[in-house]
C-alpha positions as CSV (number, residue, x, y, z in Angstrom):
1,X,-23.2,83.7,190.9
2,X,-25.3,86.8,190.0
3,X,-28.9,87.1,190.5
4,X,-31.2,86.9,187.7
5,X,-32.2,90.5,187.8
6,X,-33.0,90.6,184.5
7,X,-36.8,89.4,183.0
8,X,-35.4,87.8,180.1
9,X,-31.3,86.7,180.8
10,X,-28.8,88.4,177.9
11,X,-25.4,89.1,178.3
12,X,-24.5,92.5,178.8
13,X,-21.2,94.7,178.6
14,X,-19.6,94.7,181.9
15,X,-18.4,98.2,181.7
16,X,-22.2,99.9,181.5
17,X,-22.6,99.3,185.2
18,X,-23.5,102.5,187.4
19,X,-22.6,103.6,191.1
20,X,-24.2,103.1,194.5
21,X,-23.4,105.1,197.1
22,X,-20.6,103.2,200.0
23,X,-21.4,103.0,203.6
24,X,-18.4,103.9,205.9
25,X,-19.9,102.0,208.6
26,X,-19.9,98.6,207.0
27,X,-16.4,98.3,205.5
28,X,-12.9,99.7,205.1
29,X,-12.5,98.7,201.2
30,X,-15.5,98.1,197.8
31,X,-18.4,96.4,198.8
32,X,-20.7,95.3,196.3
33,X,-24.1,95.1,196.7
34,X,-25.1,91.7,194.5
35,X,-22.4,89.2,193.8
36,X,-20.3,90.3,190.5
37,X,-19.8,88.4,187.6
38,X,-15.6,87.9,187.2
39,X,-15.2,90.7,184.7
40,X,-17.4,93.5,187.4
41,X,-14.6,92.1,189.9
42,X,-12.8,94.7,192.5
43,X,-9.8,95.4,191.1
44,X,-7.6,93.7,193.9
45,X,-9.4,91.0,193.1
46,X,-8.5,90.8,189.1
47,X,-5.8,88.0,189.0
48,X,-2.9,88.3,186.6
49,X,-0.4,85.9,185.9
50,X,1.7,88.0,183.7
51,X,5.3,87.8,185.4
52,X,6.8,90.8,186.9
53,X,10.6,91.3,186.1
54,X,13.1,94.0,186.7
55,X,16.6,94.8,185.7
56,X,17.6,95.5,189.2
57,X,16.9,94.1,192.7
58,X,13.2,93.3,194.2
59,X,13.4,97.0,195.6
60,X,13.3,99.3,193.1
61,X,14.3,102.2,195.5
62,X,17.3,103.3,197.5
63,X,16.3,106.9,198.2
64,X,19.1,108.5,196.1
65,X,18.5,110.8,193.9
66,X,19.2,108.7,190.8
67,X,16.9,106.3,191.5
68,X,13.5,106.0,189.3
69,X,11.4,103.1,188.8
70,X,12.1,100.4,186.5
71,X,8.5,99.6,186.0
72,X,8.1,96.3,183.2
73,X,5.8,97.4,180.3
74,X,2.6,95.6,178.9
75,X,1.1,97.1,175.8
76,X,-2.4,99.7,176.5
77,X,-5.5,100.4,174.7
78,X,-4.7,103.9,173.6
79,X,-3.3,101.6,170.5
80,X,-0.3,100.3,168.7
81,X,2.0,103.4,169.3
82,X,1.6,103.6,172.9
83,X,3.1,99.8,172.9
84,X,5.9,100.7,170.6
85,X,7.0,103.6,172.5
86,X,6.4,101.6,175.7
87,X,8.7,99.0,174.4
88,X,11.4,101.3,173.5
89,X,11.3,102.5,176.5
90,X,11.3,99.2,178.5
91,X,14.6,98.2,176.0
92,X,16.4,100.9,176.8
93,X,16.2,100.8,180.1
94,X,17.6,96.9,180.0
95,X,20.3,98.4,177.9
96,X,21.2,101.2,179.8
97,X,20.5,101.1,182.9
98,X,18.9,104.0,184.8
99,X,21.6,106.7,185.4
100,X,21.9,107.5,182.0
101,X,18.2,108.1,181.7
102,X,17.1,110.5,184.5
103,X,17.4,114.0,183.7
104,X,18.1,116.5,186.8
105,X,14.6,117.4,188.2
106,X,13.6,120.7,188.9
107,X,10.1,121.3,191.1
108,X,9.1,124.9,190.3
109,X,7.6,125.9,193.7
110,X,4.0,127.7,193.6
111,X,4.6,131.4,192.7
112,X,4.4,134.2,195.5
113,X,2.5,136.7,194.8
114,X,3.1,140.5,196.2
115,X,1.2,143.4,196.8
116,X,-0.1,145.3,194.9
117,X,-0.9,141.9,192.7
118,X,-2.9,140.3,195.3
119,X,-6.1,138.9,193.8
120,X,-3.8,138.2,190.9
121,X,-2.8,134.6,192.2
122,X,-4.2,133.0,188.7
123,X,-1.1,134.5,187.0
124,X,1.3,132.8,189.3
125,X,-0.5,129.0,189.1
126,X,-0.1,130.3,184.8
127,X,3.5,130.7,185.3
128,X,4.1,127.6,187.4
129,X,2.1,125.7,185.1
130,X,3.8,126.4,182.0
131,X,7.0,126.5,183.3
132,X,6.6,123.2,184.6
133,X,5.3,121.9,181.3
134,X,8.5,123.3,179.3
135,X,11.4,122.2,181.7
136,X,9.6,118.4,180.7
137,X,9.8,118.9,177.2
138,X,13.5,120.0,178.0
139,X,16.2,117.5,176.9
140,X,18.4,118.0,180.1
141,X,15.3,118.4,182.7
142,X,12.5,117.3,183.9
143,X,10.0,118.6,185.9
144,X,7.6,117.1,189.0
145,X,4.0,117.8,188.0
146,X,2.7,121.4,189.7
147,X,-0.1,119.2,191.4
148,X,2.6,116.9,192.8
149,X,4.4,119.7,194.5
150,X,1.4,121.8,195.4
151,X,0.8,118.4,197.9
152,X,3.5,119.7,199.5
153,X,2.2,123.2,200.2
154,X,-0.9,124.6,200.9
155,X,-2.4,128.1,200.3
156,X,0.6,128.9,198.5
157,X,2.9,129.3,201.8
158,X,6.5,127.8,202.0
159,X,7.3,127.9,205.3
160,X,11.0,126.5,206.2
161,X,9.6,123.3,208.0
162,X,7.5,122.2,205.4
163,X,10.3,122.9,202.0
164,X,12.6,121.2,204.0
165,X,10.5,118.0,204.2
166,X,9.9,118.1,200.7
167,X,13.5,118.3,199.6
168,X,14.5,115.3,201.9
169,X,11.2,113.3,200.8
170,X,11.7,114.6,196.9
171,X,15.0,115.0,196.1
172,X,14.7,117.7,193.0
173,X,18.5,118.6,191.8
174,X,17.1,121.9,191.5
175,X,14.1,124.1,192.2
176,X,12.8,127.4,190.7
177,X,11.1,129.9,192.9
178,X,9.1,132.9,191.4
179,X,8.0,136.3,192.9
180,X,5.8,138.6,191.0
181,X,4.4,141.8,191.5
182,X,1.8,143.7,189.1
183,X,1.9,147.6,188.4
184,X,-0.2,149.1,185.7
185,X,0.9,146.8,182.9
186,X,4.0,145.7,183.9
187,X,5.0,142.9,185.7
188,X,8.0,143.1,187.9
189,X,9.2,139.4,188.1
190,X,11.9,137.6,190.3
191,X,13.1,134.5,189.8
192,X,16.1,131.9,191.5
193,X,17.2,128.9,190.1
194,X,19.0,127.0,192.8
195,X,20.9,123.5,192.6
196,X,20.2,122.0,195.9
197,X,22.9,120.1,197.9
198,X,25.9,121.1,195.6
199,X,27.8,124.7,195.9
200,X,26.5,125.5,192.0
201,X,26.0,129.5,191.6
202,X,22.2,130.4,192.4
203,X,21.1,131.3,187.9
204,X,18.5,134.4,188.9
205,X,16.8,136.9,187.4
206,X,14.8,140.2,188.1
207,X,12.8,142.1,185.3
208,X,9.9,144.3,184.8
209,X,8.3,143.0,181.7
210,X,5.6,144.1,179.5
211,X,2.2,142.3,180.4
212,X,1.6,142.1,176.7
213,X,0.0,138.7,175.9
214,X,0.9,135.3,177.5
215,X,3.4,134.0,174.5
216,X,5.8,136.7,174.5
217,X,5.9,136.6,178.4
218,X,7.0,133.1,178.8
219,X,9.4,133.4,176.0
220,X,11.1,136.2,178.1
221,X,10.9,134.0,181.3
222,X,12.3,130.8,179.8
223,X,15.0,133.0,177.6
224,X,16.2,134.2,181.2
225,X,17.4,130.5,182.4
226,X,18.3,129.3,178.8
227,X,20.4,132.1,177.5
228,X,23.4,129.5,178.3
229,X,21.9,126.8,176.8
230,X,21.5,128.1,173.3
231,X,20.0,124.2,172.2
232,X,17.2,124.6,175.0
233,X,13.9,125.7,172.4
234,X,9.9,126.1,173.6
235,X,8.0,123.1,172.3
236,X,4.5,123.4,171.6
237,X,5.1,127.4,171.5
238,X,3.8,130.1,170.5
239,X,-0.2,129.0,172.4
240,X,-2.5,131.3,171.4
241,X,-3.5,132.2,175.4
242,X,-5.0,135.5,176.3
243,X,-5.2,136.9,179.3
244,X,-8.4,137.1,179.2
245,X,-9.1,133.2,178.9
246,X,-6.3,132.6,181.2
247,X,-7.5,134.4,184.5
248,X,-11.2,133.2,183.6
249,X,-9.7,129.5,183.7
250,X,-7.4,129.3,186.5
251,X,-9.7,131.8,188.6
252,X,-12.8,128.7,187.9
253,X,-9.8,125.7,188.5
254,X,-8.6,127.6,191.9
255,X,-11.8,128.3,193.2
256,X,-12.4,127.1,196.9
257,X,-14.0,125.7,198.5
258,X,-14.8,123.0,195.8
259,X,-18.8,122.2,195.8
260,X,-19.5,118.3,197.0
261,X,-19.4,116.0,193.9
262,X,-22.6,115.8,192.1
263,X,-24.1,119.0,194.3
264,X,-26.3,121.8,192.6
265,X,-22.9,123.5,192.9
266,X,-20.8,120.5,191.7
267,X,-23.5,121.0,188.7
268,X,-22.5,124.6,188.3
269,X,-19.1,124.4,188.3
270,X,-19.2,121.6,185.2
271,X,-21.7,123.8,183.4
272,X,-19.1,126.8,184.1
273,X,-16.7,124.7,182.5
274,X,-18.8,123.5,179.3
275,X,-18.7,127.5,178.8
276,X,-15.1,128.5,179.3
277,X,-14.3,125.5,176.8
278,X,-16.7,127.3,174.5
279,X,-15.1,130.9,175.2
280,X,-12.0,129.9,174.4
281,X,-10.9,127.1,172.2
282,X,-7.1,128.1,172.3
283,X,-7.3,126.4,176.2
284,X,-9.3,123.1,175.0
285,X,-6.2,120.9,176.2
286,X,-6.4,121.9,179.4
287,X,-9.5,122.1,179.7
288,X,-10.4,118.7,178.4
289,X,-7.9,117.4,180.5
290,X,-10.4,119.4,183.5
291,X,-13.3,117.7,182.3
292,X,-12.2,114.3,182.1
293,X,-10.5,115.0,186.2
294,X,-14.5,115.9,186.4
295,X,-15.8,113.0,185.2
296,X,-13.6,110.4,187.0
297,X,-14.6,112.2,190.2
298,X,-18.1,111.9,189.5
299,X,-17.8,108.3,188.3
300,X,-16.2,107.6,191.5
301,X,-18.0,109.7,193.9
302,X,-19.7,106.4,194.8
303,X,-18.4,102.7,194.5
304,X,-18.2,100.8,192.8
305,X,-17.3,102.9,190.1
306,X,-19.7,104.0,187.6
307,X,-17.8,102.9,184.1
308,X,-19.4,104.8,181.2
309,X,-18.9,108.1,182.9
310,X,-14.8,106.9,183.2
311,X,-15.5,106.3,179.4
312,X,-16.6,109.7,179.3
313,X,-13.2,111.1,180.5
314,X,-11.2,108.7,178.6
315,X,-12.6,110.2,175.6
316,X,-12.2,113.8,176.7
317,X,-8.3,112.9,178.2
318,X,-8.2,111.1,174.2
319,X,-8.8,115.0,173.1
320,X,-6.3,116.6,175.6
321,X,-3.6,114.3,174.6
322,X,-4.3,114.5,170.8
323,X,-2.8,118.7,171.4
324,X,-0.3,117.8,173.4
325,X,1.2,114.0,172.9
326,X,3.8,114.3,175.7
327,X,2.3,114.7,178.9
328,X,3.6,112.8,182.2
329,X,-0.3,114.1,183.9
330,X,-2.1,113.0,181.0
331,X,-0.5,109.1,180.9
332,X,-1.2,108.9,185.1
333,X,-4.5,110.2,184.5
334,X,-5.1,107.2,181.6
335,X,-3.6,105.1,184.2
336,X,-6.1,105.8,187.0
337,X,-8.9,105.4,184.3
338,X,-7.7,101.7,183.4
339,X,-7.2,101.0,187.3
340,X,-10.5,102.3,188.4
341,X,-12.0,100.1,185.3
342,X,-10.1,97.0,186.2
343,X,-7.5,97.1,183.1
344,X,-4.5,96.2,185.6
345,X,-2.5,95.4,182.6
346,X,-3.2,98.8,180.7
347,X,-2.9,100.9,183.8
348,X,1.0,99.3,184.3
349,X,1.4,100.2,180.7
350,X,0.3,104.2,180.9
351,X,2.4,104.4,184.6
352,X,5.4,103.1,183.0
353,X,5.0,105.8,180.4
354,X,3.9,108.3,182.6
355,X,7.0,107.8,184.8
356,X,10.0,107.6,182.1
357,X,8.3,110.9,181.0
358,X,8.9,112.8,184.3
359,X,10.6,110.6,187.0
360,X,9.5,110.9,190.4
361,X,5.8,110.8,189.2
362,X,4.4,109.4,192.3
363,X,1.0,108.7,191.4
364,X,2.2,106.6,188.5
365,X,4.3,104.8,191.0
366,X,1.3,104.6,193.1
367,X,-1.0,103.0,190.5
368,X,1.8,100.7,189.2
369,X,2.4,99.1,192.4
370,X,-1.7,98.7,192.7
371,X,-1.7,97.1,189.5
372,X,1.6,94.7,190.1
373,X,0.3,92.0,190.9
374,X,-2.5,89.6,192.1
375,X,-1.8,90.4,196.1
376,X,-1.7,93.9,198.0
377,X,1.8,93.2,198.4
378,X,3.1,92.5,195.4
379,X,3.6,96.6,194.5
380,X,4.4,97.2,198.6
381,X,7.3,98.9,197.2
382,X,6.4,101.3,194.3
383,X,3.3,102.4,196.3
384,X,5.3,103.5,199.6
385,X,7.7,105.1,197.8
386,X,5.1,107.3,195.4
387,X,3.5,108.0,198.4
388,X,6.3,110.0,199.9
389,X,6.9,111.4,196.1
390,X,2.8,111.9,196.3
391,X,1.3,112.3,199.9
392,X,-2.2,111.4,200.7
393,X,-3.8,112.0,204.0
394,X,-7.7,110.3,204.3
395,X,-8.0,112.3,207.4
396,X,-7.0,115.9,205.4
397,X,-7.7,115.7,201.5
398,X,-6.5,118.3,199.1
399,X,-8.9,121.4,199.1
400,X,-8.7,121.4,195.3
401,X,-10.3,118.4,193.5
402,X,-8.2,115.4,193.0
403,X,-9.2,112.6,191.3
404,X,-6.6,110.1,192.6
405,X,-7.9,110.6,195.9
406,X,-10.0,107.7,194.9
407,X,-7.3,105.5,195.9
408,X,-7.1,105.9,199.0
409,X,-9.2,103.3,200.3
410,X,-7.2,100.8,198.3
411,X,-4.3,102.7,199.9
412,X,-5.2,102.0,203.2
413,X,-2.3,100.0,204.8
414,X,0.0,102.0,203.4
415,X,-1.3,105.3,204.8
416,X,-0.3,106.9,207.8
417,X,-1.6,105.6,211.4
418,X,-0.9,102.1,209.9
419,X,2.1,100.9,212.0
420,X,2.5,97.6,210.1
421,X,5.2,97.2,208.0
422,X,3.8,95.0,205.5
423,X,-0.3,95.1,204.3
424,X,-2.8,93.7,206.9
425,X,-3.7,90.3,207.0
426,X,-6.9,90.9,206.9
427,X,-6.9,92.8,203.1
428,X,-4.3,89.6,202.0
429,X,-7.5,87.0,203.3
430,X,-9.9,89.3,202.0
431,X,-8.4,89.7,198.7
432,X,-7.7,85.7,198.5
433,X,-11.1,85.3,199.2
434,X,-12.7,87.1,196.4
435,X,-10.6,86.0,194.0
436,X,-11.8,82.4,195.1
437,X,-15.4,83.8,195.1
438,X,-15.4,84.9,191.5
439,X,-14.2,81.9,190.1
440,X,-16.9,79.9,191.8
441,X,-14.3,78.0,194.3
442,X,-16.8,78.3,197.2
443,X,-15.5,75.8,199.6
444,X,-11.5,77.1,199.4
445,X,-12.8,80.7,199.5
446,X,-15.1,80.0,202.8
447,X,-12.4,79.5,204.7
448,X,-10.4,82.6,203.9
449,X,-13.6,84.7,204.8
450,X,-14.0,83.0,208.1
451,X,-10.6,83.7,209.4
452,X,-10.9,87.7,207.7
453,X,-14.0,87.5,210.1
454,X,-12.3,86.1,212.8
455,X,-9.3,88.8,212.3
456,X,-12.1,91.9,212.0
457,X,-15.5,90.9,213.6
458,X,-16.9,94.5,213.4
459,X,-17.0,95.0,209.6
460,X,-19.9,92.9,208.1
461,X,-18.1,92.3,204.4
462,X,-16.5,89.0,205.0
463,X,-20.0,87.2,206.7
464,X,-22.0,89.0,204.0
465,X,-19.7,87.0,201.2
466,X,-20.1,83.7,203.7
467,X,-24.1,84.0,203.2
468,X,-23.7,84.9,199.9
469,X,-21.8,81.7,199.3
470,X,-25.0,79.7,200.6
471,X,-26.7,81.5,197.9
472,X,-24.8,80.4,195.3
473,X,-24.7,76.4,196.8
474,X,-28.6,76.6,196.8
475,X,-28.7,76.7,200.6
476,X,-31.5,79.6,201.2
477,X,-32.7,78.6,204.5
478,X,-28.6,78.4,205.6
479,X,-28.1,82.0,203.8
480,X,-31.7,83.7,205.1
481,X,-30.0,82.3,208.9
482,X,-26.9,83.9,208.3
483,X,-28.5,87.3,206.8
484,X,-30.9,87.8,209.7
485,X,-28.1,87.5,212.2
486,X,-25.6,89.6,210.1
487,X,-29.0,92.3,210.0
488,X,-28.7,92.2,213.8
489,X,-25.4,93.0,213.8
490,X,-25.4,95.8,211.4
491,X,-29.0,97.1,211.0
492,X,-27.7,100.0,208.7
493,X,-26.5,97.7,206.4
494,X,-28.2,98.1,203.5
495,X,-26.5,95.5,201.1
496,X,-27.7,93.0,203.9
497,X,-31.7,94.4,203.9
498,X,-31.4,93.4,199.5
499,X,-29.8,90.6,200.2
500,X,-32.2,89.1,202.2
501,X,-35.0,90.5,200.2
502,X,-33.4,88.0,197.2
503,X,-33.7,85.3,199.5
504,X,-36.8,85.7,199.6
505,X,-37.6,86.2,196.1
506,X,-36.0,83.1,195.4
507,X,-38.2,81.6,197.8
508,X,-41.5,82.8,196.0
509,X,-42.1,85.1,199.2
510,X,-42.6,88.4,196.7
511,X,-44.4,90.1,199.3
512,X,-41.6,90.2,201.8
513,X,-39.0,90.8,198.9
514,X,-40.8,93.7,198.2
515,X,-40.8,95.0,201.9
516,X,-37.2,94.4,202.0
517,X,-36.2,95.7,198.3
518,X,-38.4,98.9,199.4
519,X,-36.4,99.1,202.9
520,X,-33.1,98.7,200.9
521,X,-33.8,101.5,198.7
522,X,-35.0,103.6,201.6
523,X,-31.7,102.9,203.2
524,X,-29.6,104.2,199.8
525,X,-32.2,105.5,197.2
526,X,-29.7,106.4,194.7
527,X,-28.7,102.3,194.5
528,X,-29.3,101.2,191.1
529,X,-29.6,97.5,191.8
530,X,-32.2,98.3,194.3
531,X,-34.3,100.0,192.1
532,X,-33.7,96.9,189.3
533,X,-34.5,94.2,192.0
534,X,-37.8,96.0,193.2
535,X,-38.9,96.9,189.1
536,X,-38.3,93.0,188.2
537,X,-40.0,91.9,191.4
538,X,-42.9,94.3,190.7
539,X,-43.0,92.8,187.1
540,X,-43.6,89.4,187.8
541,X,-46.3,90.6,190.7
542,X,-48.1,92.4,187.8
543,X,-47.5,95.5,189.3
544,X,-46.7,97.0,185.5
545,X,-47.5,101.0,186.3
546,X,-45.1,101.2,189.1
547,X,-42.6,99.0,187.5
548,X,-42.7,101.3,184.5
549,X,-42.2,104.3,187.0
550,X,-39.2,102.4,188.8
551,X,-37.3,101.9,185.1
552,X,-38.2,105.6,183.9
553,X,-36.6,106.9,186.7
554,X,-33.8,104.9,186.5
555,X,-33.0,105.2,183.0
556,X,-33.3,108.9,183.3
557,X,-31.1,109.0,186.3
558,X,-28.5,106.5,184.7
559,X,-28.9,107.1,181.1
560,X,-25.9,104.5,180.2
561,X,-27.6,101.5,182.3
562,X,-27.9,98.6,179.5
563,X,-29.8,96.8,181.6
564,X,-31.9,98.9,183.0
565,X,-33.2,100.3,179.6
566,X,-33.5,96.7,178.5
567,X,-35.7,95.8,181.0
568,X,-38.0,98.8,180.1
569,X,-38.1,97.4,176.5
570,X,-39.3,94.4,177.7
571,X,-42.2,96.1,179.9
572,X,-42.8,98.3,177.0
573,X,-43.4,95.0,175.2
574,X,-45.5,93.7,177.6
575,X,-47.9,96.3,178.0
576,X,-48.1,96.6,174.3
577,X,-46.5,99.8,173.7
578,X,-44.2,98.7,170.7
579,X,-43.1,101.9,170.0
580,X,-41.5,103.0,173.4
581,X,-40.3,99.6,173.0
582,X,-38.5,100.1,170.1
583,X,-36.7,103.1,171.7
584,X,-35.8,101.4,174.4
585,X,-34.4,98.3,173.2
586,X,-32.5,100.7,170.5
587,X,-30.5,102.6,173.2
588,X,-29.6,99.2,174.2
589,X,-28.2,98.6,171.1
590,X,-26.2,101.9,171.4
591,X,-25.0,101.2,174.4
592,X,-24.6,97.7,173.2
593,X,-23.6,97.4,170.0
594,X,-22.1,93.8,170.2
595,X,-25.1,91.9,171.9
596,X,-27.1,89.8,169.2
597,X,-29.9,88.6,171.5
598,X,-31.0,92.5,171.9
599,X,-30.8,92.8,168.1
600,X,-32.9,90.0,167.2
601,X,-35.3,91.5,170.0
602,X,-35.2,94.4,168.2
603,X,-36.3,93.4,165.0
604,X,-38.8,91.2,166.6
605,X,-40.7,94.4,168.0
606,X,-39.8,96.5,164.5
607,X,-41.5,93.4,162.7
608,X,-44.1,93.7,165.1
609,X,-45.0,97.1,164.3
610,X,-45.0,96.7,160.7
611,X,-47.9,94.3,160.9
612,X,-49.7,96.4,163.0
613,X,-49.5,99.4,160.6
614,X,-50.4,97.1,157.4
615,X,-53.5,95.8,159.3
């Protein structure tokens, strides 16, 4: 059961709900701070009943290097020709069967760079890039993603040790290795294309080439491993680059370190962005496809997730793909957007996709097994095989930005230091439990909490849902019992403090709701439920000036919050200013085009005002 934050009760859009920053103290995984309606469940928590079949065996990995997964498709909101395509896709693989599908995989390692080039890195990420990006559009290759093998290698160094792990892990038939040295303007460029595990001759290269304009360079390059495969042909070729726009991009995308997410330099850098998108239109693709890796980072830089700014980078990912339809990153960044907003069923689709476009895509295989099923291990197999495709480390993240990074708290068994070989039994309960919770089976759902208790006494989620469940039977005194000795336990807690400070309301004690409400937002003063809590409770104490400041500030700080801009309508109303009001309610209706009750509002206040001007 939720709380009735609002003054006046209306159904809202479950996707316009902002962040709150997490406390690592409290809990390994989500932890929300007022009980969720079903649809504003964690997404571990979203059953599905849809049934998961494959054309081979339960494991859909045997570590060869014909192996790719054969991941069942469900239809995705990008429309009806995502579905279609997905559906071919999902036929052919019944029909054929995989080893006629896969095309030999080549990783093209990051670019080395030699003297007298240094400080001219950018045109090495360019090369590895692009050439990336062609061998995928290639009939007989594919290509892992650059930011899939750059897990593999940092600063740009391939030592022995660390290539060697990545060709076992991997498995690429071949890889591409570039060095490149600048002079004047001419670039002297060597290149090896090497068949690994068979005795195929090396195909190499070395030329000095004209450092004319982008187009004609990677013609030359790509010319140099084609000329024997006259059918081979760039697709989505000649670009339009300059070098000008290019070293201005990948100099802003490569920059380290990488400002803290919503900083004054996090700020910058998106600002930067906003220009170079501006400067130079011929690299809006990828630079949309920047912006919306921005946004999801920012949406997720505190969880939950906050939903309109994912909608944000759908619509900017939208853009990116609109230039470029086939793109294995693009699909896997759709289907991180659908995970993080709880579309389990749409994520599968866009990893499906993403994956028969370039096998070995790890973070599809990632997201798909996430998305499997209703338990954490139902997908046990895809995600511990895309994580040796796609390694995360929680203890060392990558120093560039990475958006699926987000995962990895919902990746926690699987990571390493986790010696189990199958998810902890504490996530299973915890998982069975919410899913309980949601659905309003309190009773059958207690029990699961209790024993995740018993199982992990030091993190305060699973007694905070048990008190929470008194709440929703109508057992305050029970629930205020169990809060205050869950506060004892964990005194930083500070989805406890507002907990307790709802008790209270609901009680009729305002004053100590207030004290607690103010404590809570002391505790985490960016919490938007906090500040709604404390601005309703302030409302009906008559406290109508600092209530007002309370919702100003938060609509200003979270400018997509239905709510909160509805309950500033409604204080507008109040305190008869019928015009702010109006506005109010009206971005409501923007953000809210569906919901009737804030319509008829609406034109309550416009019919308001209309008697007021004819008096």
């Amino acid at each position: 059961m939720f709380p009735p934050a609002l003054i006046l009760p209306i159904p809202t859009n479950p996707r316009q709900i902002p962040h709150r920053k997490k406390d690592p103290k409290t809990n390994l995984r989500r932890l929300p701070i007022l009980p969720p309606p079903a649809s504003e469940a964690r997404l571990s928590q979203v059953p599905t009943n849809i049934p998961i079949k494959t054309n081979k065996s339960s494991a859909p990995f045997n570590g060869s290097t014909n192996s790719v997964s054969l991941i069942p498709l469900k239809y995705n909101s990008s429309g009806l020709l995502t579905f279609v395509k997905a559906l071919v896709l999902l036929i052919f693989i019944s029909a054929s069967g995989l080893e006629g599908r896969e095309r030999d995989l080549i990783a093209v390692l990051p670019a080395e760079v030699l003297y007298p080039a240094r400080g001219k890195e950018w045109i090495g990420h360019f090369l590895q890039d692009e050439l990336s990006r062609q061998f995928q559009l290639q009939k007989n290759y594919s290509a892992l993603s650059p930011r899939e093998t750059n897990r593999w290698f940092h600063d740009d160094e391939l030592d022995k040790g660390r290539r060697q792990n990545f060709l076992e892990s991997v498995k690429p038939q071949w890889t591409l290795k570039l060095e490149l040295q600048l002079v004047l303007k001419q670039l002297s460029l060597t290149g090896s294309l090497k068949h690994v595990g068979k005795n195929i001759p090396v195909r190499s290269f070395k030329k000095i080439l004209p450092f004319e304009n982008p187009d004609s360079l990677l013609q030359q390059v790509l010319n140099s491993f084609f000329k024997k495969e006259p059918k081979q042909e760039l697709l989505y070729h000649p670009q339009g680059f300059s070098w000008k726009g290019l070293e201005a991009v990948y100099s802003w995308k490569h920059q380290i370190p990488v400002p803290s997410v919503n900083s004054e330099g996090w700020n910058t850098r998106s600002e930067e962005l906003e220009i170079l998108l501006a400067d130079f239109p011929a690299l809006a693709e990828r630079l949309h496809y920047e912006k919306a890796v921005i946004l999801i980072m920012q949406a997720s830089a505190s969880l939950p997730v906050y939903v309109p700014t994912l909608n944000h980078a759908e619509t900017e990912l939208k853009h990116a793909l609109s230039m470029r339809p086939e793109s294995s990153d693009y699909h896997t960044l759709f289907s991180l957007i659908y995970y993080l907003r709880q579309e389990k069923m749409h994520a599968k689709a866009e990893a499906v996709i993403a994956n028969a476009e370039n096998p070995r895509n790890g973070r599809a295989l990632i997201l798909y097994g996430l998305s499997i099923g209703r338990k954490a291990k139902d997908g046990d197999a895809y995600i511990r095989q895309g994580l040796i495709w796609y390694p995360m480390n929680r203890e060392a993240p990558s120093v560039y930005p990475d958006p699926f990074e987000v995962l990895i708290p919902d990746l926690a068994p699987w990571l390493v230091g986790n010696r189990s070989s199958d998810p902890p039994q504490y996530q299973q309960l915890m998982d069975e439990a919410r899913e309980l919770y949601i659905h309003g089976e309190w009773k059958k759902s207690k029990r699961f909490f209790e024993d995740a208790w018993a199982l992990e006494p030091e993190l305060s989620e699973a007694p905070l849902y048990l008190a929470r469940i008194k709440i929703a039977e109508k057992d305050l005194k029970g629930a205020m019992k169990s809060l205050n000795n869950l506060r004892k336990r964990f005194p930083e807690d500070a989805a406890t403090v507002l907990f307790q400070g709802y008790v209270y309301e609901l009680l009729k004690k305002f004053g100590n709701a207030e004290i607690l409400y103010r404590k809570s937002l002391e505790m985490e003063p960016e919490n938007h439920r906090a500040m709604l809590r404390l601005s309703t409770l302030l409302i009906k104490t008559g406290k109508y000036e600092e209530a007002r400041s309370f919702l100003e500030s938060l609509t200003r700080k979270y400018p997509d919050y239905t709510v909160g801009w509805w309950n500033l309508g409604l204080l507008y109303q109040k305190i008869d200013e019928l015009e702010s009001a109006e506005q109010a309610l009206e971005e409501v209706v923007r953000l809210d085009p569906a919901n009737t009750r804030v319509q008829a509002q609406l034109e309550h206040i416009r019919e308001e005002l209309e008697r007021n001007i004819s008096q």
